[in-house]
N, CA and C atoms as a LAMMPS dump frame, in Angstrom:
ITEM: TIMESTEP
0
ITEM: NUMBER OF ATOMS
342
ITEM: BOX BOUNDS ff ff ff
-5.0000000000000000e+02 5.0000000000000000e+02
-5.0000000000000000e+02 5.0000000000000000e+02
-5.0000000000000000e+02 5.0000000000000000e+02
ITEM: ATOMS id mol type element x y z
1 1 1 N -166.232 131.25 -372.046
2 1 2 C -167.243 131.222 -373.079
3 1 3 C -167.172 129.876 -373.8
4 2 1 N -168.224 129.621 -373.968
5 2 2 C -168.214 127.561 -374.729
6 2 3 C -168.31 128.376 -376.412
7 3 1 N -167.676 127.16 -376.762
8 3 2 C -167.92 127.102 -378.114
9 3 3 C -168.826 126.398 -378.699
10 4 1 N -168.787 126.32 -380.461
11 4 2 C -170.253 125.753 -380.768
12 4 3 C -169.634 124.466 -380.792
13 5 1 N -168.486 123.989 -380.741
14 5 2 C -168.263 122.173 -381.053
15 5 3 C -168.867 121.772 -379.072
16 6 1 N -168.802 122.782 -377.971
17 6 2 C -168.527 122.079 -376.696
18 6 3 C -170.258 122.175 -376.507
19 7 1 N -170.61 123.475 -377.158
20 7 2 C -172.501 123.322 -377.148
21 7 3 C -173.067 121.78 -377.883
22 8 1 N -172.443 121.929 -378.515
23 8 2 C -172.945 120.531 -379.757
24 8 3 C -172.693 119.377 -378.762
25 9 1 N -171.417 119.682 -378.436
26 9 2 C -171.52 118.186 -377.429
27 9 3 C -172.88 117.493 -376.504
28 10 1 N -173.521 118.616 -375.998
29 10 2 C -174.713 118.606 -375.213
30 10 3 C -175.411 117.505 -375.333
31 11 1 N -176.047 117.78 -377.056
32 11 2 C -176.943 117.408 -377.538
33 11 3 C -176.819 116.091 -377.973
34 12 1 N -177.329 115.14 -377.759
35 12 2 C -177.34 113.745 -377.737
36 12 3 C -177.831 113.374 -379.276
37 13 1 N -176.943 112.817 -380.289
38 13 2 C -177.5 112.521 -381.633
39 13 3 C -178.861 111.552 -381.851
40 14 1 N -179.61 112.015 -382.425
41 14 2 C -181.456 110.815 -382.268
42 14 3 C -181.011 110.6 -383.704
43 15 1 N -181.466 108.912 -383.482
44 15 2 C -181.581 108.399 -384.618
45 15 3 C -182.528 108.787 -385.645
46 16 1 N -182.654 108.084 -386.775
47 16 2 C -183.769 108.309 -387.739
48 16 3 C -184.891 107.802 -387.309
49 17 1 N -185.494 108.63 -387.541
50 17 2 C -187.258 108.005 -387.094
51 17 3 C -187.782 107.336 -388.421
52 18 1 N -189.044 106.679 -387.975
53 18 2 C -189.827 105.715 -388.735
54 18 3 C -190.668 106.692 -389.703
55 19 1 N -191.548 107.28 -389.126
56 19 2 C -191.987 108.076 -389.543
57 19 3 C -192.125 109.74 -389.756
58 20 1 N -192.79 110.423 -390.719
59 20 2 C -192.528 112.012 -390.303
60 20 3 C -193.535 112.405 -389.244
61 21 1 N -194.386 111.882 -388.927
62 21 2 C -195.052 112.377 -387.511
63 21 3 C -194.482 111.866 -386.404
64 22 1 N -193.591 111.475 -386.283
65 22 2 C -192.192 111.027 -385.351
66 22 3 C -191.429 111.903 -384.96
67 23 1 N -191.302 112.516 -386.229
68 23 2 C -190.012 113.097 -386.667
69 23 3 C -190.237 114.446 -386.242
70 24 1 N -191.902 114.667 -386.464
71 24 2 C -192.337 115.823 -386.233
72 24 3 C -192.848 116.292 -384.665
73 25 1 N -192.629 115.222 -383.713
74 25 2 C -193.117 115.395 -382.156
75 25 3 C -191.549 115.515 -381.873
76 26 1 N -190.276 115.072 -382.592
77 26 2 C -189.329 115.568 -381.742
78 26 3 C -188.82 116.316 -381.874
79 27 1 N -189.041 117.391 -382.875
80 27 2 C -188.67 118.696 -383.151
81 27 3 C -189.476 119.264 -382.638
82 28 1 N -190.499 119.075 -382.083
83 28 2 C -191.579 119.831 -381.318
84 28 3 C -191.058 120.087 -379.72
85 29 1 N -190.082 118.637 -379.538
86 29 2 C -189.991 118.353 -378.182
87 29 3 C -188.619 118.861 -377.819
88 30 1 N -187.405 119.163 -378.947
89 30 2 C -186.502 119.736 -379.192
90 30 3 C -186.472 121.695 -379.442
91 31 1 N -187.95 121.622 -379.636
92 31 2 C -188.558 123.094 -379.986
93 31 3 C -188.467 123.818 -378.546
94 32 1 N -189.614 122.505 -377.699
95 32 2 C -189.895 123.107 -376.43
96 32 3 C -188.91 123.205 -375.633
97 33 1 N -187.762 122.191 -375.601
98 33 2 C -186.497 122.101 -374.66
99 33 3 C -186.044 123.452 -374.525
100 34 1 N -185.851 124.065 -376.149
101 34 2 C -185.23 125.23 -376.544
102 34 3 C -185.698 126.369 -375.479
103 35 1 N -187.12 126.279 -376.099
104 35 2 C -188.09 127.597 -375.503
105 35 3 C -188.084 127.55 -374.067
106 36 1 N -187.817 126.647 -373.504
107 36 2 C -187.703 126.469 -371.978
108 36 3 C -186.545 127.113 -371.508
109 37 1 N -185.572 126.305 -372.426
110 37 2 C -184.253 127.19 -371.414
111 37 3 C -184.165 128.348 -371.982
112 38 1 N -184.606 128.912 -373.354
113 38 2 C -184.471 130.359 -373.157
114 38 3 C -185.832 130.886 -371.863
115 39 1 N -186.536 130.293 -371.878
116 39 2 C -187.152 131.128 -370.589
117 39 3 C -186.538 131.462 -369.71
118 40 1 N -185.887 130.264 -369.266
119 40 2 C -185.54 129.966 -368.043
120 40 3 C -184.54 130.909 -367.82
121 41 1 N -183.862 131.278 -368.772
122 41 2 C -182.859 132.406 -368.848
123 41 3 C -182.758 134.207 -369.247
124 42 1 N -184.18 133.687 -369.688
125 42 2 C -185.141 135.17 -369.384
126 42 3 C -184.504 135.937 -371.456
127 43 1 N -184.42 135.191 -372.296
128 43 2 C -184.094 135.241 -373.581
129 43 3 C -185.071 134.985 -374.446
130 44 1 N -185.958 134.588 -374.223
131 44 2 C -186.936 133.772 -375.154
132 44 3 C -187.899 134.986 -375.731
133 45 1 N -188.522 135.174 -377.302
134 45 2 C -189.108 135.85 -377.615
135 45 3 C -190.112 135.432 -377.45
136 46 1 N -191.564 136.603 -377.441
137 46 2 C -192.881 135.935 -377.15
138 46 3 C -193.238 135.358 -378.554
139 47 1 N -192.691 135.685 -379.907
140 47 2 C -193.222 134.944 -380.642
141 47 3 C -193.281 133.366 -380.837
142 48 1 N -191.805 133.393 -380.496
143 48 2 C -191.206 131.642 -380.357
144 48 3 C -191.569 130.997 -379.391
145 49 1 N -191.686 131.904 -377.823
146 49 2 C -192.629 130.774 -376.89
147 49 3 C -193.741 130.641 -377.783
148 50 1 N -194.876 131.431 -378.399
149 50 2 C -195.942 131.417 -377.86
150 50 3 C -196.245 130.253 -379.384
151 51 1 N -195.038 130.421 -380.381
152 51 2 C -195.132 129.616 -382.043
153 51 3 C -194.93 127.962 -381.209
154 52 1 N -194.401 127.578 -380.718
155 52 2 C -193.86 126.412 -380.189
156 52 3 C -195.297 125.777 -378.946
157 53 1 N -195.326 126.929 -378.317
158 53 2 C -196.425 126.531 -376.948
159 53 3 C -197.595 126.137 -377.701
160 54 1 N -198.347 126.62 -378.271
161 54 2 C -199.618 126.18 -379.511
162 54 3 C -199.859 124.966 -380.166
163 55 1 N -198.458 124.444 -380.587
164 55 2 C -198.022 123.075 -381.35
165 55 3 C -198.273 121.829 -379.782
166 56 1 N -198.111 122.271 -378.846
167 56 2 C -198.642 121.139 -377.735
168 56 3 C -200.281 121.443 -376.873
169 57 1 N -200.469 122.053 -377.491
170 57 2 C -201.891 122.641 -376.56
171 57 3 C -202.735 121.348 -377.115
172 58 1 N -203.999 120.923 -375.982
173 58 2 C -204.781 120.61 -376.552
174 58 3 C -205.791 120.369 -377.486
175 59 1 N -205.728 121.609 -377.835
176 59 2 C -206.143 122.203 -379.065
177 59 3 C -206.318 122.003 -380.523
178 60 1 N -204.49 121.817 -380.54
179 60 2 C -203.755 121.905 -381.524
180 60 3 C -204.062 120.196 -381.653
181 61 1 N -204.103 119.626 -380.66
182 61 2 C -204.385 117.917 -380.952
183 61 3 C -205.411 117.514 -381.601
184 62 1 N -206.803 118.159 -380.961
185 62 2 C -207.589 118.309 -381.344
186 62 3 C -208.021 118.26 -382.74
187 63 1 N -207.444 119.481 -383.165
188 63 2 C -207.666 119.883 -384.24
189 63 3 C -206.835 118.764 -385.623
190 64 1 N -205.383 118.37 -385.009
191 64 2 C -205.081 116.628 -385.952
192 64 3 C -205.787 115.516 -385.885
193 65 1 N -206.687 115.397 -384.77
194 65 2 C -207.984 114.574 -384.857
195 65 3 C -208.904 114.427 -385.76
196 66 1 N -209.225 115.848 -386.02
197 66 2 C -210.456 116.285 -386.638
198 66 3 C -209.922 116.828 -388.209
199 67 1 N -208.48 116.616 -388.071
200 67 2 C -208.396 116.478 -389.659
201 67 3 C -208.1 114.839 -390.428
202 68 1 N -207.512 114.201 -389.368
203 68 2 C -207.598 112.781 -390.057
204 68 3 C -208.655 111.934 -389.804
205 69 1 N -209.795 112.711 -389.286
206 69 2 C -211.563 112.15 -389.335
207 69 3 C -211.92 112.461 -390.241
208 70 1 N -211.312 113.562 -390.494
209 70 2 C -211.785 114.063 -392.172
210 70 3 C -211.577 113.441 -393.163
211 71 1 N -210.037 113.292 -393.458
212 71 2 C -209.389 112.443 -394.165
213 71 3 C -210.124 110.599 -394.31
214 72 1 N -210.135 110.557 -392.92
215 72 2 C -210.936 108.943 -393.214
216 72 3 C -212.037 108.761 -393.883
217 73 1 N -213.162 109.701 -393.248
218 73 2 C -214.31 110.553 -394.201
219 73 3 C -213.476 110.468 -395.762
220 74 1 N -213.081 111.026 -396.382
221 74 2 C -212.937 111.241 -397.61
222 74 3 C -212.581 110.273 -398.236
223 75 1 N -211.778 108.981 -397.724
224 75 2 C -211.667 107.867 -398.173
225 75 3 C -212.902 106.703 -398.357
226 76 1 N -213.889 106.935 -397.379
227 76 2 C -214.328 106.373 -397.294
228 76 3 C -215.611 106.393 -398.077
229 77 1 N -215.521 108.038 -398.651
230 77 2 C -216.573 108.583 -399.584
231 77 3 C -216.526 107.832 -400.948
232 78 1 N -214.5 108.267 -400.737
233 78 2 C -214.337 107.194 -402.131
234 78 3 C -214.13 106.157 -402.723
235 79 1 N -213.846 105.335 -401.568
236 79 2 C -214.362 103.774 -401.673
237 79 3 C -216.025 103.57 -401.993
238 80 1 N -216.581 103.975 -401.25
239 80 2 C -218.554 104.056 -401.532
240 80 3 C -218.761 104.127 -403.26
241 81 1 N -218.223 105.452 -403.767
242 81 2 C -218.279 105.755 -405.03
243 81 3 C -217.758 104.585 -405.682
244 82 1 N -216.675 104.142 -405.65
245 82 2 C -215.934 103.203 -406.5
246 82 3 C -216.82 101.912 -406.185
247 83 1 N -217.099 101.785 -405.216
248 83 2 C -217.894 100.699 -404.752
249 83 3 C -219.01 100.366 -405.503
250 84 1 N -220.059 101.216 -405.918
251 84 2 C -221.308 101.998 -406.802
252 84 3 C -221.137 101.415 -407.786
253 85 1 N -219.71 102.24 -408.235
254 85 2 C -219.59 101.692 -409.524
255 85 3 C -219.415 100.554 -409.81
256 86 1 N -218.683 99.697 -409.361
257 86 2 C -218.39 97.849 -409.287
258 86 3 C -219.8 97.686 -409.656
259 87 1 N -220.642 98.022 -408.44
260 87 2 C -222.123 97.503 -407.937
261 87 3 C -222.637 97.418 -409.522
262 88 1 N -222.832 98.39 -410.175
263 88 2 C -223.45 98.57 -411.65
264 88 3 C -222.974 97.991 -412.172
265 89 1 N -221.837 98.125 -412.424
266 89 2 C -220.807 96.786 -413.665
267 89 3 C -221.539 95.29 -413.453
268 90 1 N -221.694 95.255 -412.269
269 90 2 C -221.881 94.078 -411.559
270 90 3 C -223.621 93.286 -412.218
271 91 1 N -224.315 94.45 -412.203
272 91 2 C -225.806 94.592 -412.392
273 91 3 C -226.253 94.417 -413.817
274 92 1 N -225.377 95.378 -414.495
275 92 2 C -225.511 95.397 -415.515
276 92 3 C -225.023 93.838 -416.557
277 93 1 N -223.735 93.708 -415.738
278 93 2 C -223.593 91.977 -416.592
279 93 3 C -223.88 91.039 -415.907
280 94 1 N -224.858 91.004 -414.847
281 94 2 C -225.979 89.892 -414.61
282 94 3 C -227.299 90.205 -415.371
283 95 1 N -227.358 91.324 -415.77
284 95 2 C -228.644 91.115 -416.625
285 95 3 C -228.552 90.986 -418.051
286 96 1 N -227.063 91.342 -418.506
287 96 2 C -226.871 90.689 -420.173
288 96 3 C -227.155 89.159 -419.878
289 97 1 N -226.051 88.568 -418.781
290 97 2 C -225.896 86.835 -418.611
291 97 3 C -227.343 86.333 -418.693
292 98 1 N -228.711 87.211 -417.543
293 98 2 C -230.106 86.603 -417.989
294 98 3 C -230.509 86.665 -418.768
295 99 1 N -230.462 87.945 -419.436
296 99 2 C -231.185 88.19 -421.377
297 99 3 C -230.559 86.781 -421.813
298 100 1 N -228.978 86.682 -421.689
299 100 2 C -228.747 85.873 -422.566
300 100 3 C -229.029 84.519 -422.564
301 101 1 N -229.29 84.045 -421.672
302 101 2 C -229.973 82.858 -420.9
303 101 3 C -231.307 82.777 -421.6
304 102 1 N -231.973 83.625 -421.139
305 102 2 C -233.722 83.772 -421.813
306 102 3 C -233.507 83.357 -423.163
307 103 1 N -232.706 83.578 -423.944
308 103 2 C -232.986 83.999 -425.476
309 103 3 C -232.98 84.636 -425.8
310 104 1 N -232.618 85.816 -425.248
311 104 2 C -233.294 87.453 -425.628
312 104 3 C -231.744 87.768 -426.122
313 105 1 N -231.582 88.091 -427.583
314 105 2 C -230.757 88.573 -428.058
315 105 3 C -230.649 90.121 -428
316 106 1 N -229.639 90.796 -427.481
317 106 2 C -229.111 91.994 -427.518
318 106 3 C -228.838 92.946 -428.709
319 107 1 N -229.614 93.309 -429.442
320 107 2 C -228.724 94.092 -430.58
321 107 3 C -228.717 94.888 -430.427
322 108 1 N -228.834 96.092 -429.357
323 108 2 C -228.435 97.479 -429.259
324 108 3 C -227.261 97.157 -428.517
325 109 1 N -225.7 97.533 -429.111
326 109 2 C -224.627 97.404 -429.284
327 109 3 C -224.085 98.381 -428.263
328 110 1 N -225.156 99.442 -427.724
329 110 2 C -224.837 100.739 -427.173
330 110 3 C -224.846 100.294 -425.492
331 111 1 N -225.781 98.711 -425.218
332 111 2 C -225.662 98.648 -423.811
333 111 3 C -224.582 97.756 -423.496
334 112 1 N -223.923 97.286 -424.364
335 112 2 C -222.333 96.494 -424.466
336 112 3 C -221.343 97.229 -423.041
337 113 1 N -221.495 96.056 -422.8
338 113 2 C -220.451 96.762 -421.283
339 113 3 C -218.879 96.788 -421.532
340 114 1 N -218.478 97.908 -421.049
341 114 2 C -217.261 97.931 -421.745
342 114 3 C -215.463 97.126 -421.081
């Protein structure tokens, strides 16, 4: 019977990854190793194949596609907005600079850009 220091030996130490979606394909890939050899040994529950098998399906890729399209989408909504706003700041004190040019004195204090 092995022990857990001669099991441990097995397993080859991985460095630190760069990132957590790094980090997160090799626990996926450490997931599947698992689920394999319990297959292979006829141990494996259907929940854990089937929790692990899902995380590589096409599908499942898919579907991280179509959430960081989203995500780009949403940035990009809010750059536009912020953008808008510049745009007006922008509008608004080129047309004090012409009033003020013209002659045209400003005394409503209320269109004072802030």
């Amino acid at each position: 019977m092995r022990t857990k220091k001669a099991a441990s030996e097995d397993v080859a130490p991985m460095r630190p990854t760069l990132s957590p979606e790094v980090r997160e394909n090799q626990m996926i890939s450490l997931a599947m190793d698992l689920v394999e050899k319990r297959l292979r040994e006829g141990t494996a529950s259907s929940a854990e194949t089937t929790h692990f098998l899902k995380l590589a399906t096409v599908k499942s890729e898919l579907e991280k596609k179509k959430l960081e399209a989203e995500n780009t989408l949403l940035h990009a909504k809010a750059d536009a907005i912020q953008a808008a706003k510049d745009n007006a700041l922008l509008y608004k004190e080129a047309i004090k600079a012409m009033r003020e040019y013209g002659g045209v004195e400003d005394d409503d204090k209320s269109q004072d850009i802030l």
